[in-house]
C-alpha positions in Angstrom: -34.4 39.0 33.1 -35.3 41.6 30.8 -37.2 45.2 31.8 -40.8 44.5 32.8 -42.0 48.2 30.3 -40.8 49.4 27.8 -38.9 52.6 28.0 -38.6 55.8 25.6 -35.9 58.2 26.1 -37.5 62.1 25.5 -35.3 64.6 24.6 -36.5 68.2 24.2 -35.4 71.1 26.2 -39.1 72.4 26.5 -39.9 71.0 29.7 -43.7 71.0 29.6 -43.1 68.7 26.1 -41.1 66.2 27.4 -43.5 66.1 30.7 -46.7 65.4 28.2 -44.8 63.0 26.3 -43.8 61.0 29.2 -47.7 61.2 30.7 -48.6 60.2 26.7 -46.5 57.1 26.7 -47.1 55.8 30.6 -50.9 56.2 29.4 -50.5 53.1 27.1 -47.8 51.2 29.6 -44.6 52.8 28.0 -42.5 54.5 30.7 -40.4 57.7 29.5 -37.5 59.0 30.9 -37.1 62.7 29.9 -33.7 64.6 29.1 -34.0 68.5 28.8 -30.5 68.3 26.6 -28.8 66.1 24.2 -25.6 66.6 26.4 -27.6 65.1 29.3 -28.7 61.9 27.4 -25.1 60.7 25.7 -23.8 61.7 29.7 -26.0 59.2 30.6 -25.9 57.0 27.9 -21.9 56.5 28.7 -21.9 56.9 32.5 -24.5 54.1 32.7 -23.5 51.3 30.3 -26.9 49.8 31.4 -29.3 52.5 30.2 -30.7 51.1 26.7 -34.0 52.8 26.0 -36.0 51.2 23.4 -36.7 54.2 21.8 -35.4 58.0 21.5 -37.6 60.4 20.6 -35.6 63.7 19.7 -36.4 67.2 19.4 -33.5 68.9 16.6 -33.4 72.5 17.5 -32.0 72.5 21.2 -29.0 74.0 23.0 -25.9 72.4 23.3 -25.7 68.9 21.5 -28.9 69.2 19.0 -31.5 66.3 18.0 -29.0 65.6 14.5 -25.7 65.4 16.3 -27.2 62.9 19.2 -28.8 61.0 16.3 -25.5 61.0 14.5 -23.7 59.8 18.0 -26.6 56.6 18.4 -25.9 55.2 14.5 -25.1 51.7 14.9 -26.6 51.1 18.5 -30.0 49.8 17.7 -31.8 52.2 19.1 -35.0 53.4 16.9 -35.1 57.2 16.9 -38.4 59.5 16.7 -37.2 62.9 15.6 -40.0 66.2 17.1 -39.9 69.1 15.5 -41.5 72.5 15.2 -38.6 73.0 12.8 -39.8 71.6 9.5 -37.4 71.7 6.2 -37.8 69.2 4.1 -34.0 68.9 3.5 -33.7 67.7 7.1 -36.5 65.9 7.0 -34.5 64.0 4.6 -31.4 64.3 6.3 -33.1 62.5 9.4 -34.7 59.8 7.6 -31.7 58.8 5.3 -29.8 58.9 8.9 -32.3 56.0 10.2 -34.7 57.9 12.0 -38.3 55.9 12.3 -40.5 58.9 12.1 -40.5 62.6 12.2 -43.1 64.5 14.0 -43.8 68.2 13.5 -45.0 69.7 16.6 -48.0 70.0 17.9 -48.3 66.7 17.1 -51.5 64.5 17.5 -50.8 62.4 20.8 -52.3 59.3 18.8 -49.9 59.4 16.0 -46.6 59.9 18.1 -48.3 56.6 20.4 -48.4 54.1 17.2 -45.1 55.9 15.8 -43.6 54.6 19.3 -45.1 51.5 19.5 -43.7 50.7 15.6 -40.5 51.7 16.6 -40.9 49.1 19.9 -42.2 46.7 17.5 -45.4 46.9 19.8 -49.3 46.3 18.5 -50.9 49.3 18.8 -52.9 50.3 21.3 -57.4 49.2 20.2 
């Protein structure tokens, strides 16, 4: 039997971001399980073979493992991955997109436009 929600992975080390993302997505029935480090995240990705989000939505600048190098580490796993950012360079906007990435947010980002991103990434209709 497969999950009942969807679920979204968060990974920013700004707390209060990954706590408005999580109450963003559970909003339109998405639940969000938020990581404050990319170190956390592949921890739990390979001490809990069952863990599959359906979507990770990554910050890049944060300490320890950053948003690229956990992107690099999930190519090939199927997951879709939203890349946050108040860090905007076009060269890694690139860098991110060429890598697979479904979308790249700059932060603040518009709560509607990170829901649809999400949902496109779930292959989900969007919210009316």
């Amino acid at each position: 039997m497969g999950k009942l929600k969807p679920t979204a992975a968060v990974v920013d080390d700004e707390e209060s971001v990954g706590r408005a993302i999580k109450r963003l997505l559970r909003s339109v029935g998405i639940e969000a399980e938020v990581f404050t480090s990319g170190d956390a995240f592949l921890d739990t990705l390979s001490s809990v073979p069952s863990y599959r989000p359906d979507c990770v939505i990554l910050d890049i600048q944060m300490p320890g493992t950053n948003g690229l190098e956990v992107q690099r580490q999930l190519a090939g796993r199927g997951m879709p991955v939203i890349i946050i950012t108040a860090y905007d360079d076009p060269g890694v906007r690139e860098q991110v997109l060429a890598a697979g990435a479904v979308g790249y947010l700059r932060k603040p980002f518009n709560g509607s436009v990170l829901i649809r991103t999400v949902q496109t990434a779930m292959g989900l209709p969007p919210t009316p």
